[in-house]
C-alpha positions in Angstrom: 3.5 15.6 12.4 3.8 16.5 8.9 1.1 15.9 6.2 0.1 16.2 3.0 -3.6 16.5 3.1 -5.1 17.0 0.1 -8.8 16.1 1.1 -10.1 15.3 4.7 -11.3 12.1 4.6 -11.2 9.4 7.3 -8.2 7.9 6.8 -6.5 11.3 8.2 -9.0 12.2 10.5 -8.1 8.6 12.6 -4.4 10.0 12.3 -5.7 13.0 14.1 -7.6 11.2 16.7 -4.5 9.0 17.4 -1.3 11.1 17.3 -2.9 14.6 18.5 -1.9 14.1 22.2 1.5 12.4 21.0 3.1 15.6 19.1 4.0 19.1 19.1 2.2 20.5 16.2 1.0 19.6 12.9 2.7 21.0 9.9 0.8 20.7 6.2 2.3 20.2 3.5 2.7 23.7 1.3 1.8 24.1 -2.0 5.8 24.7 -3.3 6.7 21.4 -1.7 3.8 19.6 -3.7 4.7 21.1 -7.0 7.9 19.9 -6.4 7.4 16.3 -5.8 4.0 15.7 -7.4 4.6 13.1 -10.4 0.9 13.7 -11.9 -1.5 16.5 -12.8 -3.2 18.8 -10.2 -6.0 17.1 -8.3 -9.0 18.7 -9.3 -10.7 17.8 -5.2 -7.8 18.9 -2.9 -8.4 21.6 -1.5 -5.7 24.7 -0.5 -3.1 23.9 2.4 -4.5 27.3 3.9 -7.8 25.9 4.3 -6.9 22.7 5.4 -5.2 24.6 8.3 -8.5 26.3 8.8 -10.4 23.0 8.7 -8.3 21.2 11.5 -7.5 24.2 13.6 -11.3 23.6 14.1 -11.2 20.4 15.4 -9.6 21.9 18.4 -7.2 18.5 18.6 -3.0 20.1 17.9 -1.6 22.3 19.9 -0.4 24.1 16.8 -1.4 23.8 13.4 1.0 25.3 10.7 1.5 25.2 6.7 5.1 23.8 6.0 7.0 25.9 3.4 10.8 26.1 2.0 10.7 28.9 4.3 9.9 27.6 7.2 11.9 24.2 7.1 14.1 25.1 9.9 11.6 25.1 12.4 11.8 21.2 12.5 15.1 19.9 13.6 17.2 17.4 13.0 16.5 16.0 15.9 12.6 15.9 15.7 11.0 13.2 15.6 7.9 13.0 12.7 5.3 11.2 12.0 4.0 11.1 8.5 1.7 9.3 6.0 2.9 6.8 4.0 2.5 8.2 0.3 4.6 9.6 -2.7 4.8 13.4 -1.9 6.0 12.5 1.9 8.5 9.8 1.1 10.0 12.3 -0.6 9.7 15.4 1.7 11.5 13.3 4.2 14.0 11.6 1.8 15.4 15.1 0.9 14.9 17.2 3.6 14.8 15.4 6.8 17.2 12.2 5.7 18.3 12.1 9.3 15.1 12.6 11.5 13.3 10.0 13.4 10.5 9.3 11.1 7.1 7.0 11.5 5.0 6.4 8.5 1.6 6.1 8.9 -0.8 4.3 6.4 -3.4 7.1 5.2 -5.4 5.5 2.2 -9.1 4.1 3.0 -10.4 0.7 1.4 -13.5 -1.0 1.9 -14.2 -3.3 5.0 -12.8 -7.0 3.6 -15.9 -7.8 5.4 -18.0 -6.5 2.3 -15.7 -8.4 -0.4 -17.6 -11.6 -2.2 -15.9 -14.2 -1.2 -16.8 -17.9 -3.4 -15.0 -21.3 -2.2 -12.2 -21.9 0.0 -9.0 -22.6 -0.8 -8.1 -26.2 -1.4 -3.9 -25.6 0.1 -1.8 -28.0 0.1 0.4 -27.6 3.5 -0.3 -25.5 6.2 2.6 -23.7 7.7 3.2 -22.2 11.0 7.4 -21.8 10.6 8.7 -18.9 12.1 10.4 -17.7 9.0 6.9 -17.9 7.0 5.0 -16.0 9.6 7.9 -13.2 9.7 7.7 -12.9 5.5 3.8 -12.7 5.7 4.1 -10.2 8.0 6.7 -8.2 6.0 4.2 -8.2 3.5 0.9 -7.9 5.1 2.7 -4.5 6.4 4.0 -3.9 2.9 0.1 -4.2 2.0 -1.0 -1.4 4.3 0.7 0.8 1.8 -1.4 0.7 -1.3 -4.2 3.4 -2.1 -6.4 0.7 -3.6 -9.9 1.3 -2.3 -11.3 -2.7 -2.6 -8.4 -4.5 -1.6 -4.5 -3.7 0.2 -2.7 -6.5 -1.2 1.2 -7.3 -0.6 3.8 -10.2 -2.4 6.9 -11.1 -2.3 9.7 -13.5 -4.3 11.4 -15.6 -2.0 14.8 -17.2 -3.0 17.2 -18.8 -0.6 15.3 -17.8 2.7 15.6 -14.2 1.4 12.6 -11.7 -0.2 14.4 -10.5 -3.1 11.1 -8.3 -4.4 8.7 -7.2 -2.3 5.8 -5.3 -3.0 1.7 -4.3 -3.4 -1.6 -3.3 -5.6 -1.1 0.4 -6.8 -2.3 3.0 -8.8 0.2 4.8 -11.4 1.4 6.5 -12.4 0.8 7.8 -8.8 -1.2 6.1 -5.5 -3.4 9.1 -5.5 -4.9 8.2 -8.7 -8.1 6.9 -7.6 -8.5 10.2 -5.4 -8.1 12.1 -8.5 -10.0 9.8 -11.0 -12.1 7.6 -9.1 -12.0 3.7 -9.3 -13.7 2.0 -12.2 -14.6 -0.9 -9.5 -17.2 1.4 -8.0 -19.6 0.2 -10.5 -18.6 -3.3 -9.8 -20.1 -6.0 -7.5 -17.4 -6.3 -4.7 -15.3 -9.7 -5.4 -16.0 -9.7 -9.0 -14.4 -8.9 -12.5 -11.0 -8.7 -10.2 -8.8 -8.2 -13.9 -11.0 -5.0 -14.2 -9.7 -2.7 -11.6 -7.2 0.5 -11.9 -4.4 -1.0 -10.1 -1.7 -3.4 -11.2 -1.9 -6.2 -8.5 0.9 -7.1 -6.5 1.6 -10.1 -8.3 2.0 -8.5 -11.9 4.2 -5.6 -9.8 6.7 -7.9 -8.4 6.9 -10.4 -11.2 7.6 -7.3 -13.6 10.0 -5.8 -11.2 11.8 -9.0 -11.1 12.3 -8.7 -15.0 13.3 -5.3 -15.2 15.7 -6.4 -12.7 17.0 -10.1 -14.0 15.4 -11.7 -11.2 14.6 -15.6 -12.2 11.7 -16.6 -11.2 11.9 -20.1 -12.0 12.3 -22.2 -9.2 11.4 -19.5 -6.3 8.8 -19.0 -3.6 5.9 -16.1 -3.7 4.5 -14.7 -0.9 1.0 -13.0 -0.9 -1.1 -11.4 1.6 -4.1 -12.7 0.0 -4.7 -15.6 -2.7 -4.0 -14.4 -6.3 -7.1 -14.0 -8.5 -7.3 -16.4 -11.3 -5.3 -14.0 -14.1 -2.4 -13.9 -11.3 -2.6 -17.2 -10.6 -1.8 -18.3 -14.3 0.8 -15.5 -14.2 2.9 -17.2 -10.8 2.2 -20.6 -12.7 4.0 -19.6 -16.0 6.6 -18.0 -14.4 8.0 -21.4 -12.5 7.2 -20.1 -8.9 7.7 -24.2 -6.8 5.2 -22.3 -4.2 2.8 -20.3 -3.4 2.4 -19.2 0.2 -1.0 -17.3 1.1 -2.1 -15.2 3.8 -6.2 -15.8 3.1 -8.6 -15.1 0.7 -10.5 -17.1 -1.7 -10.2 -19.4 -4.7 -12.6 -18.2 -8.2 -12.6 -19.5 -11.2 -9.8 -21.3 -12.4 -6.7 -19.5 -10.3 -6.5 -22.8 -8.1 -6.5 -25.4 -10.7 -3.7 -23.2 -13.0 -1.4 -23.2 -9.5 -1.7 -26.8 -8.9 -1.6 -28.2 -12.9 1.7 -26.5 -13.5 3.0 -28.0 -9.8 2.9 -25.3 -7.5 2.8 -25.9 -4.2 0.2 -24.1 -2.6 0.7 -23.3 1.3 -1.6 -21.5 3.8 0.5 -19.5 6.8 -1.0 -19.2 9.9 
């Protein structure tokens, strides 16, 4: 297992519980390899690889617990297989270093229980849909969901054109997913399930709708697929940009989201 753990919290201490017995030793990321591929300034809470050592060598779960540095690289082969959390720094630990290891990533970030989220009236869908190829996308993107660092809400989407995702995507933080560890989340101070275009995150909507301009991607005319109903300022933004339908996952309807959808003709599809 290799980690970058810049702050117990629970999110790693479930990895522990869960992959403790299943590997070899756990290797922490050093502090060369996280000046190298950290894309924002230092994180005023984490705390020194040396002590997180000392912290979960007291847990009394690994076998071994060691700091990974340039110089100690060769101590995991090609061969090993490593587990990993799913976040900037480690992406690209493995992407250079270990291209050709057997690698699991592992989703690290907490959010709150959707249990807690106000939720207002149903969704008034259109179809529902049960099709083998709708229940594979939404789980493509329910798992790309898993990967934001959002506290309030892990929310994936996707264009669809031709039977084929084209974008895929989910709410984050930039210019880096540890953001909110490093700044905090203005939504703290928010009633959950309200003021949803006040948050620090650009939601997976906006994200794969920009993407698809940056990228030439036409819109017009194609499918989205989101893990959770778009809040009203994302609605009017799938509306405007000629989407024939919108495929959901669950959630809500607030405000006027619904009624944008279905005025400019968007089919609006619930997946179970």
């Amino acid at each position: 297992m290799v980690l970058y753990v810049p702050v117990l919290h629970k999110g790693y201490v479930q990895i522990f519980s869960d992959y403790a017995d299943k590997v070899d030793a756990l290797f922490v990321i050093g502090e060369n390899f996280i000046d190298e591929f950290k894309f924002i300034h230092k994180e005023i809470r984490a705390i020194n690889p040396d002590l997180s050592v000392k912290l979960i060598e007291s847990m009394n779960l690994f076998k071994e617990v060691k700091i990974l540095n340039k110089s100690s690289l060769g101590l995991i082969s090609g061969q090993d297989r490593i587990i990993t959390a799913d976040e900037s720094i480690s992406r690209n630990l493995i992407i250079k270093y270990f291209p050709k290891n057997d690698v699991t990533f592992l989703p690290v970030f907490l959010r709150w229980d959707e249990g807690n989220v106000f939720s207002t009236k149903p969704v008034s869908y259109d179809l529902e849909s049960s099709s083998q190829f709708d229940r594979e996308v939404m789980k493509k993107v329910n798992n790309e969901a898993d990967k934001s660092s959002d506290w309030w809400r892990h929310v994936g989407a996707a264009i669809v054109k031709n039977n084929e995702i084209i974008v895929l995507s989910h709410n984050q933080h930039l210019p880096s997913e540890h953001t909110p560890y490093i700044n905090g989340d203005p939504r703290d101070f928010i009633e959950a399930g309200k003021m949803s275009e006040f948050c620090g995150s650009i939601h997976a909507e906006r994200d794969i709708i920009a993407i698809a301009a940056k990228r030439g991607i036409k819109t017009e005319g194609a499918d989205i697929y989101v893990s959770v109903f778009p809040c009203p300022a994302c609605a009017k933004l799938v509306a405007r940009a000629g989407f024939s339908r919108c495929f959901f996952g669950s959630g809500h309807a607030s405000l006027d989201g619904e009624k944008n959808l279905k005025d400019d003709k968007v089919q609006i599809i619930l997946v179970k």
